[in-house]
C-alpha positions as CSV (number, residue, x, y, z in Angstrom):
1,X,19.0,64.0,9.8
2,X,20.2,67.0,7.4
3,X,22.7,67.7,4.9
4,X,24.3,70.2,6.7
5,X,26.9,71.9,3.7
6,X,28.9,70.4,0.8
7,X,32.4,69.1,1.3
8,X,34.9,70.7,-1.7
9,X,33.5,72.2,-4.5
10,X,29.8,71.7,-6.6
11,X,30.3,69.6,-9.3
12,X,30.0,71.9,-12.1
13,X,33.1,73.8,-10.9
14,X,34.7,70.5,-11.4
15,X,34.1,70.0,-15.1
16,X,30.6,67.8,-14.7
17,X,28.9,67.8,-18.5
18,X,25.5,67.7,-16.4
19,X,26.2,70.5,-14.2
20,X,24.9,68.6,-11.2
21,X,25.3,64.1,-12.1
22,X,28.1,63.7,-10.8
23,X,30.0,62.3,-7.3
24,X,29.4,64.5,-4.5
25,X,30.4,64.7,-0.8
26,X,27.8,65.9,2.0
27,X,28.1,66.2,5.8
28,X,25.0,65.3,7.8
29,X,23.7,66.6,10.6
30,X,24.6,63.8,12.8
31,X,28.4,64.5,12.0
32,X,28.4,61.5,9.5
33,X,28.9,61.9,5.7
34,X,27.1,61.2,2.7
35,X,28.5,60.1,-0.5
36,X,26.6,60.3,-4.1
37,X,29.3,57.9,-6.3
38,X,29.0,55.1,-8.7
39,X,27.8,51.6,-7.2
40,X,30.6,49.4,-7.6
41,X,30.1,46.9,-5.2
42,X,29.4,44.5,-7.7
43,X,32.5,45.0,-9.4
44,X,34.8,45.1,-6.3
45,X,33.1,43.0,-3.1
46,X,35.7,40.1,-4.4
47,X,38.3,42.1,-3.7
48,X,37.8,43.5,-0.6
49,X,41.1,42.4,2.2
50,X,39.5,39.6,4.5
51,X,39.1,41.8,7.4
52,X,36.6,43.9,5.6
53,X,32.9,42.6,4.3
54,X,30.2,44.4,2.8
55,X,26.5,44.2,4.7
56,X,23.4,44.1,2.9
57,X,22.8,47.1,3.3
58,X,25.7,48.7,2.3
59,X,27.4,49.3,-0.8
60,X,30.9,50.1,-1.8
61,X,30.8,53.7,-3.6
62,X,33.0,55.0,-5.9
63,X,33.8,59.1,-6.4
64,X,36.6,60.3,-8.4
65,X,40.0,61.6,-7.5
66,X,39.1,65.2,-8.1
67,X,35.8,64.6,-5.7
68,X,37.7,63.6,-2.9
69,X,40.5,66.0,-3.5
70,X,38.2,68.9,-4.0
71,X,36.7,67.6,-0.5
72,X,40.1,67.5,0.8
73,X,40.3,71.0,2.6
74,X,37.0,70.4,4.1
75,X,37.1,67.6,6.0
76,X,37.2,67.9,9.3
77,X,41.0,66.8,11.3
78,X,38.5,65.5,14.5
């Protein structure tokens, strides 16, 4: 599996203090999506509906606003 190209913009061009810390959206090779965000899953397994769950090896992952916004115009409709 690859990262195959960046969805939205890189995250200096979105005001990151780091030039490169900060959320990020990739798609893979595979046609799945990788997500660099802030673990939260600590914070908000408790208050996930009752239809959803959290497996061991997942994690719920937060990215900002502007991450997924920026992304918006490259994600694909199919």
């Amino acid at each position: 599996m690859e990262i195959i190209r960046r969805l939205g913009v890189p995250p200096s061009e979105r005001g990151s203090a780091t030039n490169g810390t900060c959320p990020d959206i990739f798609e893979l090779s595979d046609g799945n999506f990788a997500v660099i965000g802030t673990d939260m899953t600590t914070e908000l397994a408790g208050e996930l509906p009752s239809d959803a769950a959290v497996a061991g090896y997942e994690r719920i992952v937060m990215v900002s606003r502007a991450t997924l916004v920026a992304a918006r115009k490259d994600i694909p409709l199919n």
